[in-house]
N, CA, C and O atoms as CSV, one atom per row, in Angstrom:
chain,resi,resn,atom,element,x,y,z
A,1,UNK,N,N,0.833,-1.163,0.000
A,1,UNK,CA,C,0.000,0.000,0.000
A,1,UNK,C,C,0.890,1.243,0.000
A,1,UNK,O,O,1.846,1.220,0.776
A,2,UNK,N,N,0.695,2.408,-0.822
A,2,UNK,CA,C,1.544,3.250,-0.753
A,2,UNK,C,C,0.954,4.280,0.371
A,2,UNK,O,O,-0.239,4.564,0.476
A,3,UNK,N,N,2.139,4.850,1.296
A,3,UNK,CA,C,1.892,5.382,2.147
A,3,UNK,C,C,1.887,7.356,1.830
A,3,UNK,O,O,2.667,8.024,1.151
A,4,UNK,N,N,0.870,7.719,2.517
A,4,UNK,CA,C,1.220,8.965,2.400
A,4,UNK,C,C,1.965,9.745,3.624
A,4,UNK,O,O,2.304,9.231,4.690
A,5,UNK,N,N,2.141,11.106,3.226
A,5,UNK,CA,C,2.740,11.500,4.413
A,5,UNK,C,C,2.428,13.047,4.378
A,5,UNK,O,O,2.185,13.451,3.241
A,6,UNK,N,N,2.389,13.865,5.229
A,6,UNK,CA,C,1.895,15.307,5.336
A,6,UNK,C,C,2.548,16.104,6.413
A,6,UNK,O,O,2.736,15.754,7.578
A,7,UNK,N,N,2.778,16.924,5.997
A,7,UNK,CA,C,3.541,18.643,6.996
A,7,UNK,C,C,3.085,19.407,6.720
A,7,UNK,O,O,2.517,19.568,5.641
A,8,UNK,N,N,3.218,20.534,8.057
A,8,UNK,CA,C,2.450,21.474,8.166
A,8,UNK,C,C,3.585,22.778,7.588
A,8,UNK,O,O,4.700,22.714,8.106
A,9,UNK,N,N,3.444,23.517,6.933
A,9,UNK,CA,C,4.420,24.279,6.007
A,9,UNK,C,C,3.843,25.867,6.425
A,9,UNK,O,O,2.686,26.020,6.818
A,10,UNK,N,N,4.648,26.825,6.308
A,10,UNK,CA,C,4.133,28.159,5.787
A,10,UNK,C,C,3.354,28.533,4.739
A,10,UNK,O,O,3.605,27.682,3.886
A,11,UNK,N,N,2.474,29.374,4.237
A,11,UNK,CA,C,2.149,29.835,2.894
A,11,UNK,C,C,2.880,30.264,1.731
A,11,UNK,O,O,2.568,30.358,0.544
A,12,UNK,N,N,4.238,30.569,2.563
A,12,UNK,CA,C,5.303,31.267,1.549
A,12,UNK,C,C,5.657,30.055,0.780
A,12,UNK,O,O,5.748,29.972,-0.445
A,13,UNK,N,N,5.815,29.265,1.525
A,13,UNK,CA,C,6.627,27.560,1.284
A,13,UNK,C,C,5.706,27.022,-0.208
A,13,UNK,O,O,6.249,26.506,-1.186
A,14,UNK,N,N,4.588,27.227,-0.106
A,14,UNK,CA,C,3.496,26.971,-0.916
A,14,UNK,C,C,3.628,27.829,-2.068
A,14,UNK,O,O,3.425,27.294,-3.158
A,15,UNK,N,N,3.903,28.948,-2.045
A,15,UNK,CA,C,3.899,29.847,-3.197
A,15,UNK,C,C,5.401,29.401,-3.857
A,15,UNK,O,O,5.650,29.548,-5.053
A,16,UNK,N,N,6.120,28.972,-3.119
A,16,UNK,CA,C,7.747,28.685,-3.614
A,16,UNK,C,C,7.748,27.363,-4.471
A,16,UNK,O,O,8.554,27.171,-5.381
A,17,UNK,N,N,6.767,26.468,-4.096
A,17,UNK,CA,C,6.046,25.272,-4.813
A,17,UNK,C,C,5.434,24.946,-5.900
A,17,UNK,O,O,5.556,23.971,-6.642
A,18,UNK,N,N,4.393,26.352,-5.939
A,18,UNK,CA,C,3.579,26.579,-7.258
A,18,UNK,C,C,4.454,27.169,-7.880
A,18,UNK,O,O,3.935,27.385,-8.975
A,19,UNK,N,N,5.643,27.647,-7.890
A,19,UNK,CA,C,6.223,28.639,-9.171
A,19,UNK,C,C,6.633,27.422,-9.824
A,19,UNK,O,O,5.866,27.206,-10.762
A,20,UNK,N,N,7.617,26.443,-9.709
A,20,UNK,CA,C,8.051,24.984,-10.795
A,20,UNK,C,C,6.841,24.513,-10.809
A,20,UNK,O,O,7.140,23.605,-11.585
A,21,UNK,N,N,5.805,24.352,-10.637
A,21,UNK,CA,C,4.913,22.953,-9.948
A,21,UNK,C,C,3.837,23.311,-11.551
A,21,UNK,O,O,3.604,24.423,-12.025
A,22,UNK,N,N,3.405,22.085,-12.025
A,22,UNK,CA,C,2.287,21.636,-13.123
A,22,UNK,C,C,1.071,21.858,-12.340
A,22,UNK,O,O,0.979,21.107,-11.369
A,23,UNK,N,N,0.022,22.771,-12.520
A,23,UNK,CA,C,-0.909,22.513,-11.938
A,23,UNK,C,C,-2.063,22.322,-11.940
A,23,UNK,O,O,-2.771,23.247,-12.337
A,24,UNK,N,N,-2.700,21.062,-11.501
A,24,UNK,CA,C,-3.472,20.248,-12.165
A,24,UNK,C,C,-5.098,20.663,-11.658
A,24,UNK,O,O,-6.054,20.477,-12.411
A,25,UNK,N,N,-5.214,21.118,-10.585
A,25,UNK,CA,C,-6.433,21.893,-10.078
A,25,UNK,C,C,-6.444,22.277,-8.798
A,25,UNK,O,O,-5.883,21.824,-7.800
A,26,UNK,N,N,-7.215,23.241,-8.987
A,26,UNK,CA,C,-7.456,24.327,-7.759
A,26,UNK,C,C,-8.964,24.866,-7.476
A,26,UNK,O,O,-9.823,25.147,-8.312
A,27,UNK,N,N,-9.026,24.918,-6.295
A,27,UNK,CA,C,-10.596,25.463,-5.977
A,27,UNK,C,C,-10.347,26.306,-4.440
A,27,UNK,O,O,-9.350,26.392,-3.724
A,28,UNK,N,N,-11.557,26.794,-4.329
A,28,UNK,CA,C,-11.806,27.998,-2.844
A,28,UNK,C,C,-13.071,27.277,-2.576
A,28,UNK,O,O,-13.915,26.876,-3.378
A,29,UNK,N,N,-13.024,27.175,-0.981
A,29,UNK,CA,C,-13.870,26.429,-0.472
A,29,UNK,C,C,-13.944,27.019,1.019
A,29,UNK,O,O,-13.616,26.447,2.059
A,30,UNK,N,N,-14.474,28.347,0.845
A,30,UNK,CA,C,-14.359,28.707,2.424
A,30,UNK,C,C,-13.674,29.770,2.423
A,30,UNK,O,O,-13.654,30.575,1.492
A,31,UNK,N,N,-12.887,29.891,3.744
A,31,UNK,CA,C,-11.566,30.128,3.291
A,31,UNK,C,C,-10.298,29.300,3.455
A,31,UNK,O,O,-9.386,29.654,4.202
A,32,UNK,N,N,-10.274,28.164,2.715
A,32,UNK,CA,C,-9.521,27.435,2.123
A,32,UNK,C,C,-9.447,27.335,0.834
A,32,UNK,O,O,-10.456,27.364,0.129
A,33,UNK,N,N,-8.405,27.222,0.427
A,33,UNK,CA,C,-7.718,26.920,-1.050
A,33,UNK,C,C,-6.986,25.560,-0.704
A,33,UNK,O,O,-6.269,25.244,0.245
A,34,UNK,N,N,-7.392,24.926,-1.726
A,34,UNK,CA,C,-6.689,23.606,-2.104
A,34,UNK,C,C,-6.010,23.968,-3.367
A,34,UNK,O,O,-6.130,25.034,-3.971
A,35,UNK,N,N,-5.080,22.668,-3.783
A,35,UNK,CA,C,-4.095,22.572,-4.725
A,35,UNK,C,C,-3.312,21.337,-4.896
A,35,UNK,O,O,-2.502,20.736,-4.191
A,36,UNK,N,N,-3.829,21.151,-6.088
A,36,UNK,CA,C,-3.541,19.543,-6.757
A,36,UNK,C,C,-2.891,19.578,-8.131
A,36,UNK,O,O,-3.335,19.697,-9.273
A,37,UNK,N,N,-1.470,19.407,-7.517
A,37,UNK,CA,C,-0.318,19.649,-8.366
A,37,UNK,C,C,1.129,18.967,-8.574
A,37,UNK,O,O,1.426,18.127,-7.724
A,38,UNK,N,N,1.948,19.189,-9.466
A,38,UNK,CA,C,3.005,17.800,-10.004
A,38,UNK,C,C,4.070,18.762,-9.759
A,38,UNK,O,O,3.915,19.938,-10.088
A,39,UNK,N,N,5.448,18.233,-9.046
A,39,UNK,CA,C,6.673,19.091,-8.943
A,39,UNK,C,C,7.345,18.118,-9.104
A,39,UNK,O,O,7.200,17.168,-8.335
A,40,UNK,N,N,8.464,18.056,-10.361
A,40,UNK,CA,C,9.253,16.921,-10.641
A,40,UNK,C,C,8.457,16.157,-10.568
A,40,UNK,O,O,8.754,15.509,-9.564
A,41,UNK,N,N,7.640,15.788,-10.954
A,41,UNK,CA,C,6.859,14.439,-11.415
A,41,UNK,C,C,6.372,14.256,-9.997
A,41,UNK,O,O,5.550,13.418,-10.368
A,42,UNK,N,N,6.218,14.299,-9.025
A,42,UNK,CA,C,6.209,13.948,-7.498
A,42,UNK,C,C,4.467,14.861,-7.593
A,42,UNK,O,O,4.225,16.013,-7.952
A,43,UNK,N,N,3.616,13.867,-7.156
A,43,UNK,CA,C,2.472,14.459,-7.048
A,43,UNK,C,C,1.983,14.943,-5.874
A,43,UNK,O,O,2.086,14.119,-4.966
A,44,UNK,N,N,1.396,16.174,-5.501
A,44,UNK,CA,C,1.500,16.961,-4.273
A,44,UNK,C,C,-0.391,17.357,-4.368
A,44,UNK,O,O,-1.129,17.593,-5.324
A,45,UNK,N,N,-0.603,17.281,-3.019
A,45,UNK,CA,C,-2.079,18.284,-2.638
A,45,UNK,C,C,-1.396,19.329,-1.546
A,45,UNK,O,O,-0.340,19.190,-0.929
A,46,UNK,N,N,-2.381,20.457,-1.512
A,46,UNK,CA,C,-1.912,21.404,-0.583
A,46,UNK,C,C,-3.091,22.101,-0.173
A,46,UNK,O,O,-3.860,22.491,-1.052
A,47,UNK,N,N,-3.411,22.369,1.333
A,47,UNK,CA,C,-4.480,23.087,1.356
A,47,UNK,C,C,-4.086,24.238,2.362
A,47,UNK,O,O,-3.912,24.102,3.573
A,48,UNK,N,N,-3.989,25.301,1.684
A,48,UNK,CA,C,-3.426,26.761,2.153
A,48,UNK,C,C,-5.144,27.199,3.248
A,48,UNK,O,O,-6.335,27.115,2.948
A,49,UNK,N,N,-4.366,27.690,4.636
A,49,UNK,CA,C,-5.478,27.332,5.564
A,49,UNK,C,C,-5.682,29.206,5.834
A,49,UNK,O,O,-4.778,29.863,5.319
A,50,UNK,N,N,-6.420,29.755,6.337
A,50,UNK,CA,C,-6.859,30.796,6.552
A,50,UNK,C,C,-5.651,31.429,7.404
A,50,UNK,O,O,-5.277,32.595,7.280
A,51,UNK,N,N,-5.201,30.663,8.122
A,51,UNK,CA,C,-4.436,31.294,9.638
A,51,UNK,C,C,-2.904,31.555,9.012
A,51,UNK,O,O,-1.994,32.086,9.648
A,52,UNK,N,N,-2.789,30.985,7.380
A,52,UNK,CA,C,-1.060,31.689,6.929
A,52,UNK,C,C,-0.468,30.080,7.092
A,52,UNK,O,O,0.697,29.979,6.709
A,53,UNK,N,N,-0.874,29.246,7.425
A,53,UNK,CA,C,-0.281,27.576,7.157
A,53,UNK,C,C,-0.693,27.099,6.529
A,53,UNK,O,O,-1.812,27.521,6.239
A,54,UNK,N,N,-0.157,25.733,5.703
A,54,UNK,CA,C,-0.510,25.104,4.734
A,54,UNK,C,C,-0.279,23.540,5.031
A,54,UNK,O,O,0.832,23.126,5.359
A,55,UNK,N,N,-1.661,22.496,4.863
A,55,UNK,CA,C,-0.841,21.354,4.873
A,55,UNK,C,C,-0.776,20.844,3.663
A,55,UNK,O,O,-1.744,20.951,2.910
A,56,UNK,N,N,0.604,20.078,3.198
A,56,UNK,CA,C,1.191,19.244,2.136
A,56,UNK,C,C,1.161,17.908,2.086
A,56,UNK,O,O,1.793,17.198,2.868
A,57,UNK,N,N,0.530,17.541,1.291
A,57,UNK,CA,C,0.065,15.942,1.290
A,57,UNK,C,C,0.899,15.361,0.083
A,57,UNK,O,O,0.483,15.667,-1.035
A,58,UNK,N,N,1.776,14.737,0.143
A,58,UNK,CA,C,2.609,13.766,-0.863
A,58,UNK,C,C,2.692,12.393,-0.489
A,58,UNK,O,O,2.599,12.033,0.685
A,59,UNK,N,N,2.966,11.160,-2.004
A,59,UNK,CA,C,3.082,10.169,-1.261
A,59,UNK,C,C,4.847,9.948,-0.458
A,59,UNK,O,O,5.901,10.578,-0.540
A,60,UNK,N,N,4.509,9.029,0.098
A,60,UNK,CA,C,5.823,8.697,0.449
A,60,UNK,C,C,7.149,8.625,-0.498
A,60,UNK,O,O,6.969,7.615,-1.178
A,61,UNK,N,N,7.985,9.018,-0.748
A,61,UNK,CA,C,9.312,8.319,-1.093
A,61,UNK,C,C,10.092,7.636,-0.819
A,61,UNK,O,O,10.709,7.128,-1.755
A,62,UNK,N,N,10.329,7.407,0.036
A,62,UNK,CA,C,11.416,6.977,0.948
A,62,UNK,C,C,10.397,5.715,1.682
A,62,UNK,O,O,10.355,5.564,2.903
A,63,UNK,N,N,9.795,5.065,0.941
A,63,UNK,CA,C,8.512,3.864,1.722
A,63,UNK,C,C,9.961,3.457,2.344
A,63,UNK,O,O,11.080,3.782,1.948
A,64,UNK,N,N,9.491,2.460,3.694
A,64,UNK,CA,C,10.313,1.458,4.010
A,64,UNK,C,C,9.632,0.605,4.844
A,64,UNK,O,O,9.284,0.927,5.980
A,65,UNK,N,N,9.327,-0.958,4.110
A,65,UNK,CA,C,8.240,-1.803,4.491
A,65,UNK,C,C,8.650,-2.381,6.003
A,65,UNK,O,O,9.728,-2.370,6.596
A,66,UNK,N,N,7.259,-2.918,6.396
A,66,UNK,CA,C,7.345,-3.023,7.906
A,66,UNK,C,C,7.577,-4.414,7.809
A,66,UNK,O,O,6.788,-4.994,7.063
A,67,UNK,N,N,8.577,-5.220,8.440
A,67,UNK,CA,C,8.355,-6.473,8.611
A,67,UNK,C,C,7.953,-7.361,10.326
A,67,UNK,O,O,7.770,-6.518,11.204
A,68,UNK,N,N,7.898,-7.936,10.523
A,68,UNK,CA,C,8.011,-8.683,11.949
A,68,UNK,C,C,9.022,-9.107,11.804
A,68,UNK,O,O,9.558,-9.419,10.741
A,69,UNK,N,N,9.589,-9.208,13.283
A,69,UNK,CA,C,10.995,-9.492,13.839
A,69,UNK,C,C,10.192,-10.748,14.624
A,69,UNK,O,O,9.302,-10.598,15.461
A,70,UNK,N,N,10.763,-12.083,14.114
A,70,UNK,CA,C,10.628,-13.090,15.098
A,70,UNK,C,C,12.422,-13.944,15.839
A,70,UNK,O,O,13.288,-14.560,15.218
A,71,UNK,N,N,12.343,-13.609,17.242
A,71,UNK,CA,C,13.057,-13.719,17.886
A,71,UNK,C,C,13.325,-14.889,17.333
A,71,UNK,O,O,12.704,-15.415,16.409
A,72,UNK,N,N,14.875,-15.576,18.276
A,72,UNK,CA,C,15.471,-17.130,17.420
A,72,UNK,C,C,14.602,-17.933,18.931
A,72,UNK,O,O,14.559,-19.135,18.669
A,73,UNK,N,N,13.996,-17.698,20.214
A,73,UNK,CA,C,13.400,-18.492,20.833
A,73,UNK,C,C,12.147,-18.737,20.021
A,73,UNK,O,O,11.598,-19.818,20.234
A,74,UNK,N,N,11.610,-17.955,19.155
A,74,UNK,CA,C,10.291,-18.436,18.635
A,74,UNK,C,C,10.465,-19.376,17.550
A,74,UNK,O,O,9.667,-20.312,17.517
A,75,UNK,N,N,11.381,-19.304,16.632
A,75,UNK,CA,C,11.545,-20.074,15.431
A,75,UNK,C,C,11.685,-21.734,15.921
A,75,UNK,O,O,11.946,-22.605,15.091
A,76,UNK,N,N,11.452,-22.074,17.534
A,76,UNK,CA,C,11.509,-23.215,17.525
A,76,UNK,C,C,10.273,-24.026,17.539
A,76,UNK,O,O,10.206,-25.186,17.134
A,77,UNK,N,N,9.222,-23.280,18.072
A,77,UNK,CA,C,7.953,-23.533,17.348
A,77,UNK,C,C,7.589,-23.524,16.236
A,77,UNK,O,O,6.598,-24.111,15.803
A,78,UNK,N,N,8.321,-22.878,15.653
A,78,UNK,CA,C,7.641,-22.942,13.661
A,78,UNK,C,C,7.832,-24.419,13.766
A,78,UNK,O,O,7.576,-25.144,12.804
């Protein structure tokens, strides 16, 4: 499953984003602005919040899958 991941950013941070960034759609909903957009190919949402913060929703890059650790006392039951 690909994981996502999200931070809470400045507005400036956001405007520094949209200047390279492809952008694929935008709407006002309140006073929120969203933003659904491509930077280096890396697909990004952003929802610029009333109070001057923004959260950034990307997927993961850096996944790193979870495994179980089974101790060497358990492997004697397998």
């Amino acid at each position: 499953m690909t994981k996502l991941v999200w931070r809470i950013a400045p507005v400036t941070d956001l405007s520094q984003m949209l200047v390279g960034a492809d952008l694929e759609k935008s709407t006002a909903i309140g006073n929120v602005n969203l933003y659904h957009f491509q930077v280096e190919g890396q697909e990004k949402i952003a929802v610029a919040l009333a109070d001057g913060q923004t959260l950034v929703i990307e997927i993961n890059s850096k996944e790193s899958y979870r495994r179980r650790r089974i101790d060497d006392d358990d492997t004697e039951s397998l």
